[in-house]
C-alpha positions in Angstrom: 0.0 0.0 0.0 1.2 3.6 -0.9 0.2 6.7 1.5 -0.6 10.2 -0.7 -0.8 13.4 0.1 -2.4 16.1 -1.6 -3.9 19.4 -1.7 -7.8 20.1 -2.0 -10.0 22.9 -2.3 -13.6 23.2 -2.5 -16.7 25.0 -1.7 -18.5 24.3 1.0 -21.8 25.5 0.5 -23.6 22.5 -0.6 -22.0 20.2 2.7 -22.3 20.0 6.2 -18.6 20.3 7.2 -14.9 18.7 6.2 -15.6 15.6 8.6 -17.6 11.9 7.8 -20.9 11.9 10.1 -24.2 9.7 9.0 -25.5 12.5 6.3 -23.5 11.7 3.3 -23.2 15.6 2.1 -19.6 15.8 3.9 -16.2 16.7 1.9 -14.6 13.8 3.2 -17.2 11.2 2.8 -17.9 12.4 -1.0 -13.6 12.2 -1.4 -13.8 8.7 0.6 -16.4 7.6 -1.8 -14.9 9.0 -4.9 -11.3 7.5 -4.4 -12.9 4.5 -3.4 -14.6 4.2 -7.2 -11.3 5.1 -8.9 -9.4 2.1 -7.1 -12.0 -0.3 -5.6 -10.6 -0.3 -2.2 -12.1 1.4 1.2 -10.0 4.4 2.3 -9.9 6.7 5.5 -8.8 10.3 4.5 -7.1 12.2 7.2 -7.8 15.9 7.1 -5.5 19.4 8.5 -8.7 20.7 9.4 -12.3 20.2 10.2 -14.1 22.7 8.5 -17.4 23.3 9.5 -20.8 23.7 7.7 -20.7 26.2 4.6 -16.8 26.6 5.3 -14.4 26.6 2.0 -10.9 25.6 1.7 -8.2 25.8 -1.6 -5.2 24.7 0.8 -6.7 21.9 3.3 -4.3 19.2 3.2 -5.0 15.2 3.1 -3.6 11.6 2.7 -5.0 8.6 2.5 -3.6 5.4 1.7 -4.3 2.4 -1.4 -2.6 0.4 -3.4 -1.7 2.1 -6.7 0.8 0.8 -9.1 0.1 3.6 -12.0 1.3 7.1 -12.0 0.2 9.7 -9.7 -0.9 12.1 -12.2 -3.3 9.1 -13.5 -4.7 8.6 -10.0 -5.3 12.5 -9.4 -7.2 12.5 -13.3 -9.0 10.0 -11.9 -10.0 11.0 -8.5 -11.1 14.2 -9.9 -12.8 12.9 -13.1 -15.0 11.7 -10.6 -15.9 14.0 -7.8 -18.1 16.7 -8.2 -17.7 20.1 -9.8 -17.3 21.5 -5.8 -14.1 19.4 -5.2 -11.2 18.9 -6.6 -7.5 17.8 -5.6 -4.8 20.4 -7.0 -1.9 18.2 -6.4 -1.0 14.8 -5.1 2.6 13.5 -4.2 3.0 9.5 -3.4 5.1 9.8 0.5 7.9 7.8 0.7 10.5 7.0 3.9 9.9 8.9 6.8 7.4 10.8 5.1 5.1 7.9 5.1 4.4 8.5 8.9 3.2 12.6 7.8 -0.4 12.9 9.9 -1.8 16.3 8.2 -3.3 17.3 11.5 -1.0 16.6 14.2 2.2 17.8 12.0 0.5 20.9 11.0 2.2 24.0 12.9 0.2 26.6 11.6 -2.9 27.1 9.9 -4.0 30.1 7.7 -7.9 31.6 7.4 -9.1 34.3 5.2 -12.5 35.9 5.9 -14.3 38.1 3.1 -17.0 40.7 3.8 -17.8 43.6 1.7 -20.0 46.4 2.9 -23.1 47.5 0.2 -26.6 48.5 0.5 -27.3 46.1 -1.7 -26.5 42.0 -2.5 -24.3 40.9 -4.6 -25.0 37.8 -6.3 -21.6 37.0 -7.1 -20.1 37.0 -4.1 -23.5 35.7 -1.8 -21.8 32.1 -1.6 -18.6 33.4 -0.4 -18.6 36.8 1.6 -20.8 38.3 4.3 -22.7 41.4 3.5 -22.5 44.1 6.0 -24.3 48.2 6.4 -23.6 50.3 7.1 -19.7 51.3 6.6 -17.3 49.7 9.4 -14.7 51.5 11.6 -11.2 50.1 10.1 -8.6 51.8 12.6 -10.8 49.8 15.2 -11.3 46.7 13.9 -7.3 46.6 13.2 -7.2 47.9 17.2 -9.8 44.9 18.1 -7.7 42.3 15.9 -4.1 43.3 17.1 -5.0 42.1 20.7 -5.2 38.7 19.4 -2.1 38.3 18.4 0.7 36.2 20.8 -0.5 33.2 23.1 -3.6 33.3 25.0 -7.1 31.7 26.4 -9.2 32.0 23.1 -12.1 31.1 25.5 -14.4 33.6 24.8 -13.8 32.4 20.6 -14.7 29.0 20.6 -14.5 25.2 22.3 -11.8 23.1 22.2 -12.0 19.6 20.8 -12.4 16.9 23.3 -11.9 19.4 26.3 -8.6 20.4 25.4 -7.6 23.8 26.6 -8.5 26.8 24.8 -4.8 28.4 24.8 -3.6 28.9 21.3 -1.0 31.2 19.5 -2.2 33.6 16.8 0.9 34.8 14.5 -1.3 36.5 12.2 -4.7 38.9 12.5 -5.0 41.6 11.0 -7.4 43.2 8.4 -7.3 44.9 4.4 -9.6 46.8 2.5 -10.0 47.3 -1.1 -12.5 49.8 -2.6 -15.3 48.4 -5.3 -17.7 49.9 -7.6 -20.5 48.4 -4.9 -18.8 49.4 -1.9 -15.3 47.9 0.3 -14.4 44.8 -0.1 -13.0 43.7 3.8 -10.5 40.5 4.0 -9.5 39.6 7.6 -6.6 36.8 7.6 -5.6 35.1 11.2 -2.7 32.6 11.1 -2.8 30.2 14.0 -1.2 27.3 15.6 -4.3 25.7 16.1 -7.7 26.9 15.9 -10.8 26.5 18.6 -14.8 25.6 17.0 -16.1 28.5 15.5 -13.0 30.9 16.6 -12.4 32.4 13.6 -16.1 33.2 12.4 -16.7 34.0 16.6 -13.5 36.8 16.2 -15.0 38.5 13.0 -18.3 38.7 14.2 -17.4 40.2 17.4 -14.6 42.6 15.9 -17.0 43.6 12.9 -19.5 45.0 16.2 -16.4 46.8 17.1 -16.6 48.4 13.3 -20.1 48.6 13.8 -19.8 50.9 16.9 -22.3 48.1 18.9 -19.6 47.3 20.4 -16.8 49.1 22.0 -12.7 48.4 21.8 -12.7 48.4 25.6 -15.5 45.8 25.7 -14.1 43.6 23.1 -11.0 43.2 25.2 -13.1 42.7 28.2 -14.7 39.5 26.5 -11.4 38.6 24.8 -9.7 38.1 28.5 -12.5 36.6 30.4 -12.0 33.9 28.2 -15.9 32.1 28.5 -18.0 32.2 25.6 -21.0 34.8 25.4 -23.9 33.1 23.1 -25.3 36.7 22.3 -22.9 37.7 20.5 -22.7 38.3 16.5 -21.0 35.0 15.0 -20.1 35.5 11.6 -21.7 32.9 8.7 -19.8 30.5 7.0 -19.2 31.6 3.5 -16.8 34.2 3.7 -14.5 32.0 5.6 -12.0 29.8 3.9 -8.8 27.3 5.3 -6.1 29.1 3.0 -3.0 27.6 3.9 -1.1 24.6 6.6 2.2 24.9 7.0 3.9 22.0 8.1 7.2 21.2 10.3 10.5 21.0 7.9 10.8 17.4 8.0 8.1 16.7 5.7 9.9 17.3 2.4 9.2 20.6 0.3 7.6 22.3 3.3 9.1 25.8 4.4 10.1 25.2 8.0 7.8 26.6 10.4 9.1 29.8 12.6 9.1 29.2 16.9 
């Protein structure tokens, strides 16, 4: 048997999260399912990150393991002839000597998140399945105030729950926001880079910091939450579709990574 990895991206609107449960619309289960028809073996794929509901990805990273004795440029033609217009592997590398023990979660040391929004009075349809509309016009100076406490190690408590009642201290290298001026309005991308991410941090952190750009909520409140570290149920979470798992960077033994900074 040969283990794989590979790069996949897709668009999570039409499943219910990155992670195999009992309703078949997953991104793993469909992938399971499509590899399976490709080689005629049953396969586990082993995912970065759980993305959840609605949530996108272009850089979550996988492997999986079958016994392939062609190419691996005819196995991902294959795999993608046959998964749906949503999904699709960008590359895929057969692993070989130490490599073969790479676990794309565990190994990960940092994972990357963008989150679009664009402020307009009005929809627009082309970006409905992957931004959140906001109005009226946000406060940048304090949403990039708001954001810059995040970054160093902390208790992410008041962001999200860990899995299987792990502590909720993580380190954030990366949060800070960009805007770009459209015909319809601003287009607003936030981007946090993390060593690990808590459920629902990332779309908990946008919501609350866009209140901050709303002027609901103040800077001095925000940091308040932030350090009491316990999740408040009223506040704004931000939906899904603007949110996407952009990029894992892995530790440098795992051949043609960039070494990950301490």
């Amino acid at each position: 048997m040969s283990r794989f990895r590979a790069t996949l991206a897709y668009d999570g609107t039409a499943y219910i999260g990155f992670q195999r449960q009992t309703d078949p619309r997953t991104v793993q289960g469909t992938l399971e399912r499509a590899i399976q028809q490709v080689t005629k073996q049953e396969v586990t794929v082993i995912g970065a990150g759980r993305t959840d509901t609605g949530v996108h990805a272009v850089g979550q990273v996988i492997t999986f393991g079958v016994v392939w004795k062609h190419s691996d440029d005819i196995l991902l033609k294959a795999i993608n002839a046959v998964l749906p217009n949503d999904i699709a592997l960008q590359d895929l590398t057969r692993l070989t000597g130490d490599a073969q023990h790479f676990n794309p979660r565990f190994d990960a040391a940092k994972r990357l998140y963008r989150y679009t929004l664009y402020e307009s009075k009005q929809r627009q349809p082309l970006l409905t399945r992957f931004a959140w509309q906001v109005y009226p016009p946000l406060n940048g100076e304090a949403m990039s105030q708001a954001s810059a406490l995040l970054i160093g190690t902390h208790d992410f408590g008041a962001f999200g729950k860990p899995p299987k009642g792990d502590n909720t201290v993580r380190t954030v290298y990366r949060s800070e926001w960009t805007r770009q001026p459209e015909t319809f309005g601003v287009r607003w991308e936030y981007v946090v880079e993390a060593n690990a991410f808590l459920q629902h941090m990332v779309r908990r952190i946008v919501g609350m910091v866009v209140d901050v750009g709303r002027g609901w909520t103040t800077l001095e409140q925000f940091e308040t939450a932030f350090r009491n570290a316990k999740i408040d149920h009223a506040v704004t979470v931000a939906p899904p579709q603007g949110l996407v798992l952009e990029h894992v960077t892995y530790k440098d033994r795992i051949a043609g990574d960039v070494p990950a900074e301490d």
